[in-house]
C-alpha positions as a Markdown table, in Angstrom:
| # | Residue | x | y | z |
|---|---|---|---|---|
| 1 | Unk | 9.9 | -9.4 | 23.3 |
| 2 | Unk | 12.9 | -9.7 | 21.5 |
| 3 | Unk | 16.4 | -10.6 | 23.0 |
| 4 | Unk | 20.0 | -8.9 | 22.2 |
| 5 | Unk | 20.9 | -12.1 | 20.3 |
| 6 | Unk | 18.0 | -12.7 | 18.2 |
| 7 | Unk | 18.1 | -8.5 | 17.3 |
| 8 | Unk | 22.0 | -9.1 | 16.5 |
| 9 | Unk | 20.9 | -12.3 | 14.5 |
| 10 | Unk | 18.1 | -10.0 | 12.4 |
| 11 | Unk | 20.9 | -8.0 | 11.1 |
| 12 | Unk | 22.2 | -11.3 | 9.2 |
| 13 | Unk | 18.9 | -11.7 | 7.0 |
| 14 | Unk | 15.4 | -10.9 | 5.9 |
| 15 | Unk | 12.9 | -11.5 | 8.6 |
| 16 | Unk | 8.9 | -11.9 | 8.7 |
| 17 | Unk | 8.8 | -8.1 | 9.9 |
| 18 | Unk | 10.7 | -7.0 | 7.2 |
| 19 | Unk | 9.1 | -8.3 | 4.0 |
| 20 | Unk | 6.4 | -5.6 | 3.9 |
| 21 | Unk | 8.6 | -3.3 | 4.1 |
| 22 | Unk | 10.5 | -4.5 | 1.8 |
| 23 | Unk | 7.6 | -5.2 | -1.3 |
| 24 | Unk | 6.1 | -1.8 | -0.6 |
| 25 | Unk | 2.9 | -3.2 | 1.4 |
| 26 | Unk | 3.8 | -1.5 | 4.5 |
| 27 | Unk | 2.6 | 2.0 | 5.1 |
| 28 | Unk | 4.7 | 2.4 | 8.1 |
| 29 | Unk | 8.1 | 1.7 | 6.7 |
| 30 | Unk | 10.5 | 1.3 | 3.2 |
| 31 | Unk | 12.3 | -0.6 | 2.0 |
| 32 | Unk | 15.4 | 2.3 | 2.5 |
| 33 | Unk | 14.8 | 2.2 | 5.9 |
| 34 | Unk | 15.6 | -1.6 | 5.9 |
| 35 | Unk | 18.2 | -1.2 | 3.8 |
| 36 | Unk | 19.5 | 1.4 | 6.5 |
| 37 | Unk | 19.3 | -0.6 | 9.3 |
| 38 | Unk | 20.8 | -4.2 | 8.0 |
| 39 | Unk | 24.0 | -1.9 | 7.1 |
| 40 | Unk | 24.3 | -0.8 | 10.6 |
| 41 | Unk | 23.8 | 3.0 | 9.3 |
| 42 | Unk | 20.5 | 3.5 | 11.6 |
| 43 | Unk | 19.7 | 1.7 | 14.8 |
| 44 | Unk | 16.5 | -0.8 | 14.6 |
| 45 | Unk | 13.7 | 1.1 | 17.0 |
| 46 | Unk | 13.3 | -0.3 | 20.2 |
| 47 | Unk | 9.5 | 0.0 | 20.5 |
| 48 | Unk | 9.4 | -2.9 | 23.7 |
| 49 | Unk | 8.8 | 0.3 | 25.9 |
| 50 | Unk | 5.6 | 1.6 | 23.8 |
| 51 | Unk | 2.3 | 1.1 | 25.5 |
| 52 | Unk | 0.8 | -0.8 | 22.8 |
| 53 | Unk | 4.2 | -3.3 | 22.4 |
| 54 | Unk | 3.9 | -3.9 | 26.0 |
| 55 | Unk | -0.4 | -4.4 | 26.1 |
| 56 | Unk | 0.1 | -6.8 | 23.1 |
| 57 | Unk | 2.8 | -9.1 | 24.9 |
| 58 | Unk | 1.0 | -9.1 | 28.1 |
| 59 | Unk | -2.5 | -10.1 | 26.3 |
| 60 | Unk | -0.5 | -12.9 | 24.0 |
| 61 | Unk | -1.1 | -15.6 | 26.4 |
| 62 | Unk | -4.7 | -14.3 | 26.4 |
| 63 | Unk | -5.2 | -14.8 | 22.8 |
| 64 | Unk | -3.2 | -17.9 | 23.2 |
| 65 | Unk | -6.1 | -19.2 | 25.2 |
| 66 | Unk | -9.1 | -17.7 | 23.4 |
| 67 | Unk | -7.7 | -19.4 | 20.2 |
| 68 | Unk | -7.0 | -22.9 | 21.7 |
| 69 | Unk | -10.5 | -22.8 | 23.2 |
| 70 | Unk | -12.2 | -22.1 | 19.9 |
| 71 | Unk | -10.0 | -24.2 | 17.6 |
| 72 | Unk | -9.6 | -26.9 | 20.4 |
| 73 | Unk | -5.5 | -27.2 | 19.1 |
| 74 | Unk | -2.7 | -27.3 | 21.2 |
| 75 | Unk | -0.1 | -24.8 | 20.8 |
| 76 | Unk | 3.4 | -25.0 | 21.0 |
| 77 | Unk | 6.1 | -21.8 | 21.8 |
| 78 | Unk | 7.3 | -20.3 | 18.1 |
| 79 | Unk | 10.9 | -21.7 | 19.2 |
| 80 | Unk | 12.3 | -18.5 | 18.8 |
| 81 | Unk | 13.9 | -17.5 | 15.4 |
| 82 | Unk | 13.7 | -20.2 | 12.5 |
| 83 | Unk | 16.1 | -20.2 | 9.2 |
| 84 | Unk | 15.2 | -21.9 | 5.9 |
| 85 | Unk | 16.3 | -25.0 | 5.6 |
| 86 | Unk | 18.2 | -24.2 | 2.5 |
| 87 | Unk | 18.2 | -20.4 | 1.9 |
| 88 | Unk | 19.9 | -19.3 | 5.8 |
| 89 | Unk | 19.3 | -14.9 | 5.4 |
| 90 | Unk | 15.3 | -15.8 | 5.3 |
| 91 | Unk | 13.9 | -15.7 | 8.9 |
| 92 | Unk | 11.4 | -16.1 | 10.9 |
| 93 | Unk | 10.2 | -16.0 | 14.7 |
| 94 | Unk | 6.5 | -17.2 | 14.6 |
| 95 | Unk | 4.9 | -16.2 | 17.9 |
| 96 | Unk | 3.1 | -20.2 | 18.2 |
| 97 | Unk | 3.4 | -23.4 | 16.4 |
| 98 | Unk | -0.3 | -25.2 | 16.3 |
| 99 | Unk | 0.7 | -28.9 | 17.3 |
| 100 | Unk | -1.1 | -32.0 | 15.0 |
| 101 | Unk | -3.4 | -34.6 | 16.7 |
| 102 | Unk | 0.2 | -36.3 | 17.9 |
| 103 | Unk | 0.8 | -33.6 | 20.0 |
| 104 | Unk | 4.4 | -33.0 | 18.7 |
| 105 | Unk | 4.3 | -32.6 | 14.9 |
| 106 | Unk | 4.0 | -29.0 | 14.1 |
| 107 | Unk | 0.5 | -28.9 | 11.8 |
| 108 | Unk | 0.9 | -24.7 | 11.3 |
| 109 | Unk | 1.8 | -21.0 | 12.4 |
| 110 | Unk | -0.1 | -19.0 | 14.8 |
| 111 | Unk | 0.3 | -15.0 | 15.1 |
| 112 | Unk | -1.0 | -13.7 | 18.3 |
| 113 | Unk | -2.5 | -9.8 | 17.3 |
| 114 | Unk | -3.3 | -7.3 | 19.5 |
| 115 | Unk | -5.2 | -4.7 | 17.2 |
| 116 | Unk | -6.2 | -1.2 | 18.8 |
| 117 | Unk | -9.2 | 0.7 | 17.9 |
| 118 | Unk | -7.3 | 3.2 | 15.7 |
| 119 | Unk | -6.6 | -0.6 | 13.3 |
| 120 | Unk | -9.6 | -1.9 | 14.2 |
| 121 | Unk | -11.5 | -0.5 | 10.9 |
| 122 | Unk | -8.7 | -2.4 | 8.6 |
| 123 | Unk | -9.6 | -5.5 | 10.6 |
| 124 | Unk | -13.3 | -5.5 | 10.0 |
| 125 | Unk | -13.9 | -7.9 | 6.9 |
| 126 | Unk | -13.6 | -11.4 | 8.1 |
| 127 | Unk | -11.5 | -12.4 | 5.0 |
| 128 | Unk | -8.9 | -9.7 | 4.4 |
| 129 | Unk | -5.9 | -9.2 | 6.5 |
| 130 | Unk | -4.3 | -6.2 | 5.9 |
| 131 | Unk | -1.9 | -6.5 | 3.2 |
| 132 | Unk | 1.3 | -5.6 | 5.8 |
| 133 | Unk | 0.1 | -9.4 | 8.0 |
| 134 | Unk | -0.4 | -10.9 | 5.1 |
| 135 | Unk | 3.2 | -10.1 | 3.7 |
| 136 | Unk | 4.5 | -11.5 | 7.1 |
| 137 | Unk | 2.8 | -14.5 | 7.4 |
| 138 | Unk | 3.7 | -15.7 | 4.3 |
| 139 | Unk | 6.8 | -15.3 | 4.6 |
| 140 | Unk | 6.7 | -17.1 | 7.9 |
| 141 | Unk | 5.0 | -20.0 | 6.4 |
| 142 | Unk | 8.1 | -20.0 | 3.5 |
| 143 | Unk | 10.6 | -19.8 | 6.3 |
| 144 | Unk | 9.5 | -22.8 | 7.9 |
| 145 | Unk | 7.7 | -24.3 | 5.0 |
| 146 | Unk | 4.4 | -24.8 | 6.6 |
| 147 | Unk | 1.4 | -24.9 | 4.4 |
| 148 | Unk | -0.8 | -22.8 | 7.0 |
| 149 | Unk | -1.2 | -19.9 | 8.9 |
| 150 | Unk | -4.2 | -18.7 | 11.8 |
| 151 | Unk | -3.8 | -15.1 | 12.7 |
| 152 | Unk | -5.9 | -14.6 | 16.3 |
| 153 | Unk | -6.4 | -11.2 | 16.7 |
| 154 | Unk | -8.3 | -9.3 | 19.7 |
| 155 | Unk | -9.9 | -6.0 | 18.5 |
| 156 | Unk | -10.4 | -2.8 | 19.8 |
| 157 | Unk | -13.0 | -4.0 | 23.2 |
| 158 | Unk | -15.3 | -5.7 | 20.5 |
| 159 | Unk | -16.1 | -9.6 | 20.9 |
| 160 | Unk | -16.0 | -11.4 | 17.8 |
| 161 | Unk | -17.6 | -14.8 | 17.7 |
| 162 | Unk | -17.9 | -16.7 | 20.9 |
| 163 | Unk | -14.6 | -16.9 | 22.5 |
| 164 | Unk | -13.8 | -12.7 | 21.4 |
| 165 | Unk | -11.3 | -13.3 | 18.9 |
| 166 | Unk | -11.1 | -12.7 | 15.0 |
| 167 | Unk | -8.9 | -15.6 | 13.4 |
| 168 | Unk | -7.9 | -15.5 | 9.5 |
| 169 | Unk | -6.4 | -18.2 | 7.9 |
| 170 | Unk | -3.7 | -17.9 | 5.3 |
| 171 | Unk | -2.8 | -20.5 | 3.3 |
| 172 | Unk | 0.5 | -20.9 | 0.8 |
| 173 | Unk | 0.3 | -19.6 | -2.3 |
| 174 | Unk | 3.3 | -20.5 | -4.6 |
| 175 | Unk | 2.9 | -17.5 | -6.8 |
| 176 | Unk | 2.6 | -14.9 | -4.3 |
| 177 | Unk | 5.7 | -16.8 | -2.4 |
| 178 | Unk | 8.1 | -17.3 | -5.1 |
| 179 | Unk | 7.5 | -13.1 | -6.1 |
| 180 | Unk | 7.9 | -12.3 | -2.7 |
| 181 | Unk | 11.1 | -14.7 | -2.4 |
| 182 | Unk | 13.0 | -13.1 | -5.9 |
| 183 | Unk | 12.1 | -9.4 | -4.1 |
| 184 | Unk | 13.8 | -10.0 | -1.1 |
| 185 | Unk | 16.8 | -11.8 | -2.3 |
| 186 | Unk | 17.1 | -8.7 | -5.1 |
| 187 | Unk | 17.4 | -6.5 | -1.3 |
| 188 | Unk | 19.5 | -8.7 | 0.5 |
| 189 | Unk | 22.2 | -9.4 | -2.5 |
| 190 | Unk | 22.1 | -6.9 | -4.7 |
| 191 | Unk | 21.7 | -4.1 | -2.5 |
| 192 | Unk | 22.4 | -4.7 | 1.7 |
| 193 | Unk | 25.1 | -7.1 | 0.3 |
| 194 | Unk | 26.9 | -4.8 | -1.5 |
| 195 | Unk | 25.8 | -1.7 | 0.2 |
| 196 | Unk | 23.8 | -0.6 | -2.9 |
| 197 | Unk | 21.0 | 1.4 | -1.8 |
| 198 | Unk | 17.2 | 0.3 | -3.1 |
| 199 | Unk | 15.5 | 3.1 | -5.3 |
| 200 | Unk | 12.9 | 5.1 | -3.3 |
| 201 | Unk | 9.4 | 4.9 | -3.6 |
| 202 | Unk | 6.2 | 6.8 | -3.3 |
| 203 | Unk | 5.9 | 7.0 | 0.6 |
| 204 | Unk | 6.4 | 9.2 | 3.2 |
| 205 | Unk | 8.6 | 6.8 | 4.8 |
| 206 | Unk | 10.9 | 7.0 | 1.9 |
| 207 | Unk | 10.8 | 10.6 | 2.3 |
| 208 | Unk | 11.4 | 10.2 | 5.9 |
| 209 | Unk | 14.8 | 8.0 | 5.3 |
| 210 | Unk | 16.3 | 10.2 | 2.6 |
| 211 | Unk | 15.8 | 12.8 | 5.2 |
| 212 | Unk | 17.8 | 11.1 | 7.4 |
| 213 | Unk | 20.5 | 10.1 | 5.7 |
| 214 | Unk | 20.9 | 13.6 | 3.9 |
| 215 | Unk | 19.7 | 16.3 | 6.5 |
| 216 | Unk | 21.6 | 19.0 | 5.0 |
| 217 | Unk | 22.3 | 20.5 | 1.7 |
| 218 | Unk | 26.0 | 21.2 | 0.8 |
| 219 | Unk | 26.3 | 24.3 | -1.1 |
| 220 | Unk | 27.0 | 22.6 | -4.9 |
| 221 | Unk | 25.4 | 21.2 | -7.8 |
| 222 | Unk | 26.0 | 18.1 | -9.5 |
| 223 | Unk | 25.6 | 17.6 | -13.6 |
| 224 | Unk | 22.5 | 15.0 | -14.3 |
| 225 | Unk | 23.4 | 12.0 | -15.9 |
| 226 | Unk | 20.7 | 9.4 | -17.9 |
| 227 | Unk | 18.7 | 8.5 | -15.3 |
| 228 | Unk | 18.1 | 12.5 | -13.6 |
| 229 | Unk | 17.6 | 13.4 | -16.8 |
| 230 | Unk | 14.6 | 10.7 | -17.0 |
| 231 | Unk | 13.4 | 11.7 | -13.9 |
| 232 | Unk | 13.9 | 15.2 | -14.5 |
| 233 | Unk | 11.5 | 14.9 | -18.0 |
| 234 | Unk | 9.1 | 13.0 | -15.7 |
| 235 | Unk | 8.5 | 15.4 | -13.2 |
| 236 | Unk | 8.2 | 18.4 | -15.6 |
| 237 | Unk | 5.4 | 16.2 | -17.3 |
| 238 | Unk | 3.7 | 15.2 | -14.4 |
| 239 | Unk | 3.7 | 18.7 | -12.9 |
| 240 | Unk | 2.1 | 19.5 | -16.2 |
| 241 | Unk | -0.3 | 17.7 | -16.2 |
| 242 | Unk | -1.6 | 18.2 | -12.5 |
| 243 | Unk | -1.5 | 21.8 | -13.6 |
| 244 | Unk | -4.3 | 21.4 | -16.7 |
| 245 | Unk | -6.4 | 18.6 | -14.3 |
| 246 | Unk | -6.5 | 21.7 | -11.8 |
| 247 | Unk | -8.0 | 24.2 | -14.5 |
| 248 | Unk | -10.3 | 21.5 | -15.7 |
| 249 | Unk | -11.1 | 20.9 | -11.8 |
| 250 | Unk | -11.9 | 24.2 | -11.6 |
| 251 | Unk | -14.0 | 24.8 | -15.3 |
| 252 | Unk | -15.9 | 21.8 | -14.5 |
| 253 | Unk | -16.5 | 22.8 | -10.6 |
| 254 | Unk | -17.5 | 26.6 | -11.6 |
| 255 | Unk | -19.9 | 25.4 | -14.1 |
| 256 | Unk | -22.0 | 23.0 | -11.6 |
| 257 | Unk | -22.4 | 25.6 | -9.2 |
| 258 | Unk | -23.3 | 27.7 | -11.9 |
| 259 | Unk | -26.2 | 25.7 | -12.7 |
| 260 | Unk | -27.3 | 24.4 | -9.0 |
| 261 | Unk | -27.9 | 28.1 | -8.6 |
| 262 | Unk | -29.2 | 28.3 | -5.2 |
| 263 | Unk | -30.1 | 24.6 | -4.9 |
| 264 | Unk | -27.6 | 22.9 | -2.0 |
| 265 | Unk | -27.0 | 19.9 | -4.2 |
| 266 | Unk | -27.6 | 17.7 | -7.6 |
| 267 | Unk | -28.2 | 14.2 | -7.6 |
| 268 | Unk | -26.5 | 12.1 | -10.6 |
| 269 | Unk | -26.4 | 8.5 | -10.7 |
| 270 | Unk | -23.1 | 8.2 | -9.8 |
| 271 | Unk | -24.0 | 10.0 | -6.1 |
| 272 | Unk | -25.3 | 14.0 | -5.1 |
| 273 | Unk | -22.7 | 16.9 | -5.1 |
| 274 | Unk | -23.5 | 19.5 | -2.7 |
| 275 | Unk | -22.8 | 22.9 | -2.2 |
| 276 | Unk | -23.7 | 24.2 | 1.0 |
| 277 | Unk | -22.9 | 26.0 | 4.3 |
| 278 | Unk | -24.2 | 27.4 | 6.8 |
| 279 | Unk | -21.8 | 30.7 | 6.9 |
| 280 | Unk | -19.9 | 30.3 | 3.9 |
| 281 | Unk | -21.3 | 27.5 | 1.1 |
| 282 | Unk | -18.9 | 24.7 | 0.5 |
| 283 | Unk | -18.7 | 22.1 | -2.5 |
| 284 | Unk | -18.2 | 18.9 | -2.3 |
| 285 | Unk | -18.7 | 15.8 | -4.4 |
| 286 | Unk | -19.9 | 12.6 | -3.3 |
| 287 | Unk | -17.4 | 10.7 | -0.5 |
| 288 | Unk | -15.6 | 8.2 | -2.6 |
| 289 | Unk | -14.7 | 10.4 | -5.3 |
| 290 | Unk | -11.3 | 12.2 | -3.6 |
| 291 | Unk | -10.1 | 8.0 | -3.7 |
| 292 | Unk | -11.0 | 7.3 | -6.9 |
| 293 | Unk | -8.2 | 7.0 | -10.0 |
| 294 | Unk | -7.8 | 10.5 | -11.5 |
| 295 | Unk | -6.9 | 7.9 | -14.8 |
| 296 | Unk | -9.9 | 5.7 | -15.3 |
| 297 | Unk | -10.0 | 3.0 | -17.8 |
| 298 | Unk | -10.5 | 3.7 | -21.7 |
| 299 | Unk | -14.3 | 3.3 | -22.6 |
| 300 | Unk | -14.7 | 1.3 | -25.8 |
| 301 | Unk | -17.7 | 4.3 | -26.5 |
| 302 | Unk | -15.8 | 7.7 | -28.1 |
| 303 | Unk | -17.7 | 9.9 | -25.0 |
| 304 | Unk | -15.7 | 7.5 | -22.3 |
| 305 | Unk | -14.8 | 9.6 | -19.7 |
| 306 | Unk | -11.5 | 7.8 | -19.4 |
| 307 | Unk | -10.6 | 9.0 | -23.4 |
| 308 | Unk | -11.3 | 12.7 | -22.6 |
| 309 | Unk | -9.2 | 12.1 | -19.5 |
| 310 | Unk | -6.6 | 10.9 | -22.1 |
| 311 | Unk | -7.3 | 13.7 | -24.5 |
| 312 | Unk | -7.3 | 16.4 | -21.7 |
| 313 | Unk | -3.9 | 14.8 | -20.1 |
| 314 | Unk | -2.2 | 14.4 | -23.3 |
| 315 | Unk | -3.3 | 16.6 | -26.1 |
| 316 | Unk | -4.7 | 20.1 | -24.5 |
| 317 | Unk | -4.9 | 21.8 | -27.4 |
| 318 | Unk | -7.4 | 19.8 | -29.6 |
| 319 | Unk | -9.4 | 19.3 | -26.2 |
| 320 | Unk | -9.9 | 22.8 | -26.2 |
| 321 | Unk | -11.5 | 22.2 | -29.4 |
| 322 | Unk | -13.3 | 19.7 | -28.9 |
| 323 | Unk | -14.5 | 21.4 | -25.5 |
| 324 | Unk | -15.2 | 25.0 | -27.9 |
| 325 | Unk | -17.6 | 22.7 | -30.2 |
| 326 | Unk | -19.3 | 20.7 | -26.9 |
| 327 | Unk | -19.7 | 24.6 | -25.4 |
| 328 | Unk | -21.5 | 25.7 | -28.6 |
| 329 | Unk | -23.7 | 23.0 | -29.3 |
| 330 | Unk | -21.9 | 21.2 | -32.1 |
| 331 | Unk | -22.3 | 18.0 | -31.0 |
| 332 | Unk | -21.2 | 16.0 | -34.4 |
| 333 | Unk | -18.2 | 18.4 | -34.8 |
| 334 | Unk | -17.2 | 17.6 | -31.3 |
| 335 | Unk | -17.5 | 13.9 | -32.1 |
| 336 | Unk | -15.7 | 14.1 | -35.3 |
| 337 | Unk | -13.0 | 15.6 | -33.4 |
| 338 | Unk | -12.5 | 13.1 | -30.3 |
| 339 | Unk | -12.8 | 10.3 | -33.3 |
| 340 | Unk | -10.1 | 11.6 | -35.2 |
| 341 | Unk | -7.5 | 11.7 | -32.2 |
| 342 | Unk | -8.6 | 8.4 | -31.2 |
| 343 | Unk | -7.8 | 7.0 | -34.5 |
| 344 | Unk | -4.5 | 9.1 | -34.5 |
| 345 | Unk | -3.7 | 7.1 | -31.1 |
| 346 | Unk | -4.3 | 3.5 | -32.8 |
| 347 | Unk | -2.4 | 4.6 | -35.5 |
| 348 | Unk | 0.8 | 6.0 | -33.4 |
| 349 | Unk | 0.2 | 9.5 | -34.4 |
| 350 | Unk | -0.8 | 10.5 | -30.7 |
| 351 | Unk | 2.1 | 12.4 | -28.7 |
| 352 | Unk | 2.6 | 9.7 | -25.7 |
């Protein structure tokens, strides 16, 4: 549990708990809401009375044990907060320090994880960490420049291995650390610094913190400049286009029903779409699918799905041709006419 100090002494830098947050890895909080809270505008959460907080410091020492039993290394307390040697706004506060065969030297980081059942399906393969740990522990390992990191986590009520725990090891990577190291000294100078705040992105959490800091609209409207504009063009285009992927959705959902007639289903080789129901019938492709990209690769072949997707996205019109000439059996004409806007695109003459 955190004291009053070392919360005041957050405020004065990046820490291991914000750097997810920070390169868009956490799905829990943005970087705005960082950026809120190092400015003083929003208070930090105090979580320490949540069930969970309080279940995962009381089981710590557990852990603690269950590691040093399996690994057979000492462990030392995380000595509270740790500063970089040369660069003082990146911190850390490691929760152990695995001690060396001297018994004093400091050989690497330990992170003590209690995981709930909820997390426990993100903690499953033996060698990923979810991306939001693996953010933290590297920046733990920069902070204090050691070259490796065990994570010991107890899951859910399942045992893993023979003394219960799961325990990943991260090790440095100076690529991944040196990106990770421009990104956060881009947030703490350029924008908590100098109270510039970080563009918002594609999370709910982003929503969430504009929300807060602008809860009501005042009755006026401001004149775009560049950059609305931009965005403004954007949004019209990408409203657009979810628009004509909905009537496509819709041609090309119509049409399989149409032929599975009163079968429940049709089994392709990239899985079996159903449509069936008990009171009312309901269709539904294969599970997967809803994930997938809606903007799969080019195929180097002119049928590729991903150059129709192109050609539907970005050039409605001579889809609708080529679609008329598919429809109507005219197979060749409907190949002459994806070829020819496929060499329009190599040559520039596209509309992107």
């Amino acid at each position: 549990m955190l004291t009053a100090a070392q919360r005041k002494l957050r405020l004065t830098g990046v820490c291991s708990s914000d750097i997810a947050s920070i390169i868009g890895v956490n799905p829990y909080r943005c970087a705005l809401e960082v950026y809120r809270i190092k400015i003083g505008e929003e208070k930090e959460p105090n979580l320490d009375g949540r069930m969970c907080v309080q279940l995962g410091l009381l089981l710590e020492p557990f852990i603690a044990s269950r590691y040093v039993a399996a690994t057979g290394t000492p462990l030392d307390p995380g000595g509270g907060t740790w500063k970089h040697r040369d660069d003082k706004w990146m911190m850390a506060t490691p929760d152990r320090i695995g001690l060396g065969p001297d018994g004093v030297s400091s050989s690497h980081i330990v992170e003590l994880k209690t995981v709930g059942c909820r997390q426990a399906r993100r903690w499953t393969d033996e060698k990923a960490l979810p991306q939001e740990y693996q953010a933290q522990v590297r920046w733990q390992m920069a902070v204090c420049e050691i070259d490796r990191c065990d994570v010991a986590a107890l899951i859910g009520n399942e045992e893993h291995g023979e003394h219960g725990i799961m325990i990943h090891t991260i090790h440095r990577d100076e690529s991944i650390e040196r990106t990770m190291i421009e990104t956060a000294r881009e947030f703490w100078f350029d924008h908590v610094l100098k109270r510039v705040e970080p563009r918002a992105g594609a999370t709910e959490a982003d929503g969430r913190a504009i929300l807060g800091m602008h809860p009501r609209a005042r009755k006026t409207i401001i004149d775009a400049g560049p950059r609305e504009e931009y965005l403004a063009l954007c949004l019209e285009g990408v409203l657009g286009q979810g628009a004509r992927i909905e009537r496509e959705r819709l041609k090309i959902t119509n049409e399989l029903k149409q032929l599975m007639g009163d079968a429940e289903g049709i089994a392709t080789s990239r899985g079996t779409i159903t449509w069936r129901g008990k009171k009312s019938r309901r269709f539904l492709p294969p599970r997967g699918w809803h994930k997938a990209s809606r903007a799969p690769e080019k195929s180097d072949q002119l049928d590729g799905q991903g150059e129709l997707l192109d050609l539907f996205t970005h050039d409605p019109d001579t889809y609708e041709k080529w679609r008329a000439a598919t429809d109507a059996g005219h197979e060749d004409k409907a190949e002459r006419i994806l070829a020819q806007w496929a060499q329009d695109q190599m040559r520039g003459g596209g509309d992107e």
